[in-house]
N, C-alpha and C positions, 0 to 999 in steps of 0.2 A: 662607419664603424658600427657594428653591431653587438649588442648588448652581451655580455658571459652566458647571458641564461640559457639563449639560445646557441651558442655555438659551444659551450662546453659538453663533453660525456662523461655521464658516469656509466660505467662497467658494458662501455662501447652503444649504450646507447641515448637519444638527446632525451636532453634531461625533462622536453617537452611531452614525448610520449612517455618516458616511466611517473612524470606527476597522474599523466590522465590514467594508467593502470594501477599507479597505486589506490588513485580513488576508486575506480573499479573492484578492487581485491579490498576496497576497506569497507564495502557498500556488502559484498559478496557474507565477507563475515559477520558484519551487523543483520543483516535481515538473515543470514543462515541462522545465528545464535538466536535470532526470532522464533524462528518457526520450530527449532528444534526445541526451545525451551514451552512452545507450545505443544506440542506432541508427544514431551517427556509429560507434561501437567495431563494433558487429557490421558495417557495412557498410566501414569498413577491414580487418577481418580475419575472410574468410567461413571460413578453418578452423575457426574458435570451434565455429561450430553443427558441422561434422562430429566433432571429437573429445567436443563432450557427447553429442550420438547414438549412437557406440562404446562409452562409457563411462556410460552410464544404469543399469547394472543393480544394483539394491541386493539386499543378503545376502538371504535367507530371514529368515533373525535378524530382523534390522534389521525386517523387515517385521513380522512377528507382534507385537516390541515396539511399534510405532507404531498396531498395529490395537489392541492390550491398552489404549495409554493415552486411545485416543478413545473406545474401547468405552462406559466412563459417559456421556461427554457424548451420543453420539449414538446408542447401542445396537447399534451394528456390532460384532462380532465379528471375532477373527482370518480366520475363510472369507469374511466379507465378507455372511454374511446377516443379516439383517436381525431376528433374532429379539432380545426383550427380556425 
């Protein structure tokens, strides 16, 4: 005997592929409302982009810690080469 979930339809089709498209079409609207509510923001206020271009510069520090902690995963080093 097998389960309802699977042998029922709704609107002719298994109720198994309309779960996996609704998550589909619900992933679709959240990250659409994403990116359009960032594009509505950057295109109301184009100073945004010039004060992060003033202000990009991270410490030296900062930098050699982030080069140390990828180092295992990817074998990059602090200078950036590539040795392992």
């Amino acid at each position: 005997m097998r389960p309802i979930a699977t042998t029922r339809m709704a609107a002719g089709i298994p109720t198994g592929r309309l779960a996996i498209w609704w998550v589909v079409a619900s992933e679709i609207v959240i990250f659409g409302g994403l990116l359009v509510s960032y594009i509505m923001h950057r295109l109301a206020k184009p100073e945004w982009g010039d004060h992060a271009a003033k202000h990009q510069r991270l410490d030296w520090r900062l930098q050699h810690i982030r080069a140390a902690d990828l180092e295992p995963f990817c074998g990059v080093g602090p200078q950036g080469r590539g040795q392992r």
